[in-house]
C-alpha positions in Angstrom: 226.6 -88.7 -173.9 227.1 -87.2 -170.5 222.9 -86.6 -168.7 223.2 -83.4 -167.3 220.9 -82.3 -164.6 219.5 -78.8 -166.2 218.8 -81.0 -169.7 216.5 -83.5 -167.7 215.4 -80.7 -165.9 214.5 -78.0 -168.6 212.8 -81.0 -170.9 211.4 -83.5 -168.1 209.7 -81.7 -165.3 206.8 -83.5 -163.0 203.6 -83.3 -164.1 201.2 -81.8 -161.7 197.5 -82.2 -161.2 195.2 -79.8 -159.8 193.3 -79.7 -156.6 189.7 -81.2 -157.4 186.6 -79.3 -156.5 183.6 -81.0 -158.2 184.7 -80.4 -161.4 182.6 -82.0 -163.6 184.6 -85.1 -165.5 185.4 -86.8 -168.8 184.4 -90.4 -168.8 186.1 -92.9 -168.8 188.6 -91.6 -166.1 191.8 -93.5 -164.9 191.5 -93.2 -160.4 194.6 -94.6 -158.3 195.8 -94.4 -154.8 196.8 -91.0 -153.3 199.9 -92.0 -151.6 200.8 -90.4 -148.5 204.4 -90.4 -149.5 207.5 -88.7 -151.4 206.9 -88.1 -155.0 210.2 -89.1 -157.5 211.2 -89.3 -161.0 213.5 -92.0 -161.6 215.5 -91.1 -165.4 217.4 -93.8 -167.2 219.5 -93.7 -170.1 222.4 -95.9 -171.1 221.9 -98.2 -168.5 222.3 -95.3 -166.0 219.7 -94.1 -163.4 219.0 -90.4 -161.8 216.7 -90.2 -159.6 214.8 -86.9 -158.8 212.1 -85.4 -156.2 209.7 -82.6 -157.0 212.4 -79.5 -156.9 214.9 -81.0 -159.0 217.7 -81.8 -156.7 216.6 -83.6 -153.9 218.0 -87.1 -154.9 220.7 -86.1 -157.9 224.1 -87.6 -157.2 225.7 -87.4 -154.9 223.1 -86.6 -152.8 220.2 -89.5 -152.6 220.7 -91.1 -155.3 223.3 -93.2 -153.2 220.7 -93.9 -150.8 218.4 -94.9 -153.5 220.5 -97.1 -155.5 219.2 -100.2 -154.1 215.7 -99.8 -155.5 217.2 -98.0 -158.5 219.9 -101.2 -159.4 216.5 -102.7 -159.1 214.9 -101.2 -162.3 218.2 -101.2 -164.1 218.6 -105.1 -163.3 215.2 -105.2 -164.9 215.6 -103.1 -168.0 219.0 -104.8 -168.5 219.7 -105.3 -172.2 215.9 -105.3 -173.2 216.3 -101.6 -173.7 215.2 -101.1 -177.3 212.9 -99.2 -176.0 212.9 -98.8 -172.6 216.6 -97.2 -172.7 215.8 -94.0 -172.3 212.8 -93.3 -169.9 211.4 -91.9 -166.8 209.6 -94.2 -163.8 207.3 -91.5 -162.1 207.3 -93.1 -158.1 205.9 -92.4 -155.1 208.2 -93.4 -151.8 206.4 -94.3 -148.8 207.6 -96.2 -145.9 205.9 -99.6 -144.6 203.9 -98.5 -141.0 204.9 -101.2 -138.8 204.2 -102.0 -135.1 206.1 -100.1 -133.0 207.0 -97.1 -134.8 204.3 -94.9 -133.6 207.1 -94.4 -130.8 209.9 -93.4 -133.5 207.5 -91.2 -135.9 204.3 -89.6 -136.1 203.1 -90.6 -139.0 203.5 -93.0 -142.5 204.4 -89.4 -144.2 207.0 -88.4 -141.0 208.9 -91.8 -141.4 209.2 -91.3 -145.5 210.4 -88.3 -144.7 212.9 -89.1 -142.1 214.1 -92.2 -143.9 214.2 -90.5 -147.5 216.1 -86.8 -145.8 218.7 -88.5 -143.5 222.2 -87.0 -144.3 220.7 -83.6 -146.1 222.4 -80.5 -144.6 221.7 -77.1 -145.7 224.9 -75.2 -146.5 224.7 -71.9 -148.6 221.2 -72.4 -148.9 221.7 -75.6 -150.5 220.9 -79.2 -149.6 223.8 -81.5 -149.5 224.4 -85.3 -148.6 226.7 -86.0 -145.7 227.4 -89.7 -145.8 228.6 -89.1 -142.2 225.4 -88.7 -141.0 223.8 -92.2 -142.6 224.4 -95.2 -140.7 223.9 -98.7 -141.5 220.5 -99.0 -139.6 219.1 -96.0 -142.1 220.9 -98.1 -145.6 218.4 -100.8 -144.2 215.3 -98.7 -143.5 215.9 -97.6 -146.6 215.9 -101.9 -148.2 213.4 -102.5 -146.0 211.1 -100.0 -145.2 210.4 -98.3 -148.3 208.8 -99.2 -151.3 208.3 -97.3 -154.9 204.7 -97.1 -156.0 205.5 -96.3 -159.8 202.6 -95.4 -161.8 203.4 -93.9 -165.0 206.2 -94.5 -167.7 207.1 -91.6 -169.9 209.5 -92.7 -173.5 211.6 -89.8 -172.7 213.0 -89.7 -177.2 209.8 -88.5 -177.3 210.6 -84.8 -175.7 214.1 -85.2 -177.2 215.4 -83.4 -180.4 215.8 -85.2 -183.3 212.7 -87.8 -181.8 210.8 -84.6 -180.8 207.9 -84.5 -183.5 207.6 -88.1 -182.6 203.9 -88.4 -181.0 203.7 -88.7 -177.3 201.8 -91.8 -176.3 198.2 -91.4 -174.1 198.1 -93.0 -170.5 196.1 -95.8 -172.3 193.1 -97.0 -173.4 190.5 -98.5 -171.0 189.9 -101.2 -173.9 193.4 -101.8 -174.3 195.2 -101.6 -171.4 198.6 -103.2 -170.9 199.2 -103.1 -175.3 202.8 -102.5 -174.7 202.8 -100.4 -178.1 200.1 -98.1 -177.6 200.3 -96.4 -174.4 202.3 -95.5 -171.5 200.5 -97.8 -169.2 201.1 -100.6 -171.4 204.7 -99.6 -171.3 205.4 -99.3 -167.8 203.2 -102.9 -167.1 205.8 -104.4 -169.3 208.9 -102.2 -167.6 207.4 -104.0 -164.4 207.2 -107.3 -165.9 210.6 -107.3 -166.6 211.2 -106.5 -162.5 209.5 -109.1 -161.8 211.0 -111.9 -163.3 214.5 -110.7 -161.2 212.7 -112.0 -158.3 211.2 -110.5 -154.5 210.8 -106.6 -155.5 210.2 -103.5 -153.1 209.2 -101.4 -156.4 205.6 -101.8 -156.8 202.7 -101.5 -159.8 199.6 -98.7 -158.7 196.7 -100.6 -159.6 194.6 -98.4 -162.3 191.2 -98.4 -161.9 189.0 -97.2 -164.6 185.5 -95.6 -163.2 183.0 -94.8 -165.7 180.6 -92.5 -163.8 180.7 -90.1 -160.3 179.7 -93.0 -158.5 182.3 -95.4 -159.6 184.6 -92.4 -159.0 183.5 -91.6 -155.0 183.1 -95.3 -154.3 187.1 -95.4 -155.2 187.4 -92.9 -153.3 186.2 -93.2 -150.2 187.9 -96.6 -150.3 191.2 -95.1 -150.7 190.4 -93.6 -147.7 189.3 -96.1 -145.5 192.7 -98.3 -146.6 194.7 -95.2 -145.3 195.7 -93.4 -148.0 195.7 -89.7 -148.6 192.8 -89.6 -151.3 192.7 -90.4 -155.5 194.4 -89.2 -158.3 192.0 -88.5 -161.1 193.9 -89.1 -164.4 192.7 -88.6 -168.2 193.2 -91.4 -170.3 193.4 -89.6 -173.7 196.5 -86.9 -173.2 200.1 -87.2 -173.4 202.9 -86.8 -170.1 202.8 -82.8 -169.8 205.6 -81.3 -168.3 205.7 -78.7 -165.7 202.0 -77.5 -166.0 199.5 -78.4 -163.3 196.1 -79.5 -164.4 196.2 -81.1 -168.0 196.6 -84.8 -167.1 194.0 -84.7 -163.8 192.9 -83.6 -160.6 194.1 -84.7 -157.0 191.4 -85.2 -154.6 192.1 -85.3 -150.6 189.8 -84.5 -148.0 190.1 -80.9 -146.2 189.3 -80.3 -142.9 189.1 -76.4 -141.5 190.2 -75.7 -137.8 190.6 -72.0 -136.1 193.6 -71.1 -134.0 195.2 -67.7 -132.2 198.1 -65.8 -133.0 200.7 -66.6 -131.1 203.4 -64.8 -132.9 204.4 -63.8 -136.8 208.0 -65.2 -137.1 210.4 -63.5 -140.2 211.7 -66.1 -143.0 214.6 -68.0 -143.1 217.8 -66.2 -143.1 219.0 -65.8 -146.3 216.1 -65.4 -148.4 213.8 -62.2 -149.5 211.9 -62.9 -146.4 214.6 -62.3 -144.0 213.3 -59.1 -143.0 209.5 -60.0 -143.1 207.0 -62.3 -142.0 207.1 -65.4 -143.4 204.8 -68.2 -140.8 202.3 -67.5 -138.5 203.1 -69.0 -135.5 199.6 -70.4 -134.3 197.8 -72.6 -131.1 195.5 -74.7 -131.8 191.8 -73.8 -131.2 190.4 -77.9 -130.0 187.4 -77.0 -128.5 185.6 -74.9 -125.7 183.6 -75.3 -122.4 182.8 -73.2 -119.7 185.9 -72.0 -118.7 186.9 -71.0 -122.3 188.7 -72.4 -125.4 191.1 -75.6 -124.7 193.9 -75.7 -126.7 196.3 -78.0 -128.4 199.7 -78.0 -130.6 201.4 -74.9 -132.1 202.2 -75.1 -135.7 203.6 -72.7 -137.9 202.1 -71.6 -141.0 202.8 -70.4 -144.0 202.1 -66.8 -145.3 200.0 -66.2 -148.1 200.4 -62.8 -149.6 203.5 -60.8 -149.7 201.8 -57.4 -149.0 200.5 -59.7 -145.6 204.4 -60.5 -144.9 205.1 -57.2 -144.7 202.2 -55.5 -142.9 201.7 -58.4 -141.0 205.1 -58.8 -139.1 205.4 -54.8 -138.9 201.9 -55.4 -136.6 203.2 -58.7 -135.3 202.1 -57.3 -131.4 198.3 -55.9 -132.7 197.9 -59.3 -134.4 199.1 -61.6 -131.1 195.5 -63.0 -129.4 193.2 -63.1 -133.2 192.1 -66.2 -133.9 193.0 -67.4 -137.8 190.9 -69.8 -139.7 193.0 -72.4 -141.0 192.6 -75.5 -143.6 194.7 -78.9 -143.4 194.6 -82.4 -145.0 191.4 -83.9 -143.2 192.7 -87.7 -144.4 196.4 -87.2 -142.2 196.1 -89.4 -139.1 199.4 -87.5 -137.1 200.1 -87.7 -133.0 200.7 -85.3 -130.8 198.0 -83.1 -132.3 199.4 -81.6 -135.0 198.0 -80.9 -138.5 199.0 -82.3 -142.0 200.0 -80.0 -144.5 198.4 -76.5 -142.6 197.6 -73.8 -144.8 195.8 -70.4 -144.2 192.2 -69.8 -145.0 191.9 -67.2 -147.5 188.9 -64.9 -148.7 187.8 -64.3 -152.0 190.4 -61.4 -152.5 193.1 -63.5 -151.3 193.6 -62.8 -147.5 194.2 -64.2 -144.1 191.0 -65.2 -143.0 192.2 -63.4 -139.5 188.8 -63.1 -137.1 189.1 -59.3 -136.6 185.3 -59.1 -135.6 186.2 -61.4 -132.7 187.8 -60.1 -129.2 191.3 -61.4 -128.7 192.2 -64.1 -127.0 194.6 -64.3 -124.0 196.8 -67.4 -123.3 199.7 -68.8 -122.2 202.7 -69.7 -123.9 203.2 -73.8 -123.8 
C-alpha cells in the first residue's frame, strides 16, 4: 500500500487545544511541559516513517523528512518487527533544540535555534516550500543529531481512524489508576513504543513526563514550575477522551502567560505577493513603546504584526498615512525570554467587537525611523 500524503492528511490531522482562561476543570486532569519548540507528527506504517509539522507539508519527503531521518530511523529501529500493534501509528513530538553556552551569539532564543535548525534548506518557489539539499551542510546534519531532541507525548493506533478498523473504539489518554497498561490507553502505548527505544541504546527522542493534578492547586503549582524550568507554560489534557482530529479544544487547554505592551504605528505594510493580500494591509509595522521619562516615551525594536480583520486590511492600508504616529495595544507570550528586544509570538489587542485596539483618544506620536 502506497501512504499518500492527502490520506494521512484528510484522516490524521493534529489535535489542537484551546487557549486557557480559567476555565473551570474536570478532575483528575493530565498537565505536561509547554515546549517552546516545533510541533510534529511522526506516521509509521510498514516499517516506513513520514514525518509532518502543523500545516501538513513542512517535513513530507523530500523536504525534512531527510533531515529528520536520524531521529526517525530511531523509532523505526525501535518498533522494528514488534509491530503487531505498533505498525501503523502516529508519534505526536515536539522539536526543540538543546540551549547551550555560547549560542546566545548565533540565536535569540531556544524557539529561534529550533527554528533555524528545523527550516535550513526551505525555499519558497510558487508559493510553496521546498528543500534545497544545496543549502544544508554538514555542520546543520549535526545540529540536527545533536542539538535537537523529540519530546513525544502522545501515541495515536492510527487502524483506529482507518476503514475497515474504523468502528474500532479509540483508546482514552489513560487512566490515572492505570497508567502505563499497554492495552488500555494511549499512554500506556506510547510508554511501551518508548521502551522499545530504549533498549536500542543513548536516544535523542525523549518521554514528556505526565503529571496527573487532582485540584487548581496541584494544577498552578505545575505550572508555575514549568515556568521557572523555562518552558513556555502547561498543556492541560483530559484523561477520559479519544485523539480528536483537526478540532481545537476537545482533548485540553494550553496555558502560557500573556504579557500586554503598547507601541506606535510606524507603517501598514500590504501582504505577501501572491496572496489575496497583495493589494491590502496585511502587518502593522510597529516600535516598541519600553517606557517614558521626562523627555517622552523611549523606545525599543520594531516588529511587525499581524492583521486581525479583513475589513481592517483594507481600510487600514487605504489610511496607512492618518494611522502613522497612534499608539496600538498589543499582546505577546509573557514566558518568551528573546534578545534584542523583541516580542514572542505578537498579536494585536482586540476589543469586544473584534478590532484593533488603536489608541485614537491619544495624540500621535512623532519619531524617528531606526
Amino acid at each position: 500500500m502506497v501512504l499518500r500524503k492527502k490520506d494521512i492528511i484528510n484522516n490524521f490531522g493534529m489535535s489542537l487545544f484551546q487557549a486557557y482562561k480559567g476555565d473551570k476543570l474536570p478532575y483528575p486532569i493530565g498537565v505536561d511541559r509547554k515546549r517552546d519548540g516545533q510541533r510534529m507528527k511522526v506516521i509509521v506504517r510498514n516499517e516506513k516513517a513520514f514525518a509532518f509539522g502543523r500545516t501538513g507539508d513542512e517535513y513530507y519527503p523530500p523536504d525534512y523528512t531527510e533531515q529528520l531521518q536520524y531521529h526517525i530511523d530511531e523509532i523505526l529501529r525501535a518498533v522494528g518487527k514488534d509491530s503487531d500493534v505498533l505498525d501503523w501509528h502516529s508519534w505526536d513530538c515536539e522539536c526543540k533544540a538543546i540551549w547551550k553556552p555560547g549560542d546566545e551569539e548565533r540565536w535569540d532564543s531556544v524557539w529561534g535555534k529550533t527554528q533555524s535548525i528545523m527550516k535550513m534548506g526551505r525555499v519558497l518557489k510558487n508559493g510553496v516550500y521546498v528543500f534545497d539539499k544545496k543549502l544544508v551542510d554538514e555542520e546543520h546534519m549535526e545540529l540536527l543529531r545533536t542539538d535537537i531532541k523529540l519530546h513525544v507525548f502522545d501515541f495515536v493506533d492510527l487502524c483506529v481512524y482507518e476503514k475497515p478498523f474504523a468502528d474500532k473504539t479509540p483508546l482514552f489518554l489513560t487512566d490515572e489508576e492505570d497508567i502505563g497498561d499497554f492495552e488500555s490507553s494511549r499512554r500506556g502505548k506510547l510508554e511501551y513504543a518508548y521502551s522499545l527505544l530504549r533498549k536500542k541504546g543513548k536516544s535523542m527522542i525523549h518521554l514528556e513526563p505526565l503529571h496527573i493534578a487532582y485540584n487548581k492547586k496541584e494544577v498552578t503549582a505545575l505550572f508555575k514550575k514549568f515556568l521557572k524550568e523555562g518552558e513556555e507554560g502547561a498543556m492541560l489534557k483530559f484523561l477520559d477522551v479519544p485523539y480528536v482530529t483537526f478540532l481545537r479544544g476537545p482533548m485540553g487547554y494550553k496555558w502560557k502567560p500573556i504579557d500586554t505592551i503598547d507601541g506606535v504605528i510606524v507603517d501598514v505594510l500590504p501582504g505577501n505577493k501572491g496572496t489575496k493580500n497583495e493589494k491590502r494591509g496585511g502587518r502593522y509595522l510597529v516600535r516598541l513603546i519600553k517606557g517614558k521619562n521626562k523627555k517622552g516615551y523611549i523606545f525599543g525594536a520594531e516588529v511587525k504584526v499581524n492583521m486581525r480583520k479583513d475589513v481592517e486590511r483594507v481600510e487600514h492600508y487605504e489610511k496607512r498615512k492618518q494611522l502613522k504616529g497612534f499608539i496600538i495595544e498589543l499582546q505577546y507570550q509573557g514566558s518568551s525570554k528573546v534578545s534584542k528586544e523583541s516580542l514572542r509570538s505578537p498579536q494585536v489587542r482586540v476589543d469586544k467587537k473584534g478590532k484593533a485596539r488603536i489608541r485614537f483618544d491619544l495624540p500621535k506620536v512623532k519619531l524617528k525611523r531606526a
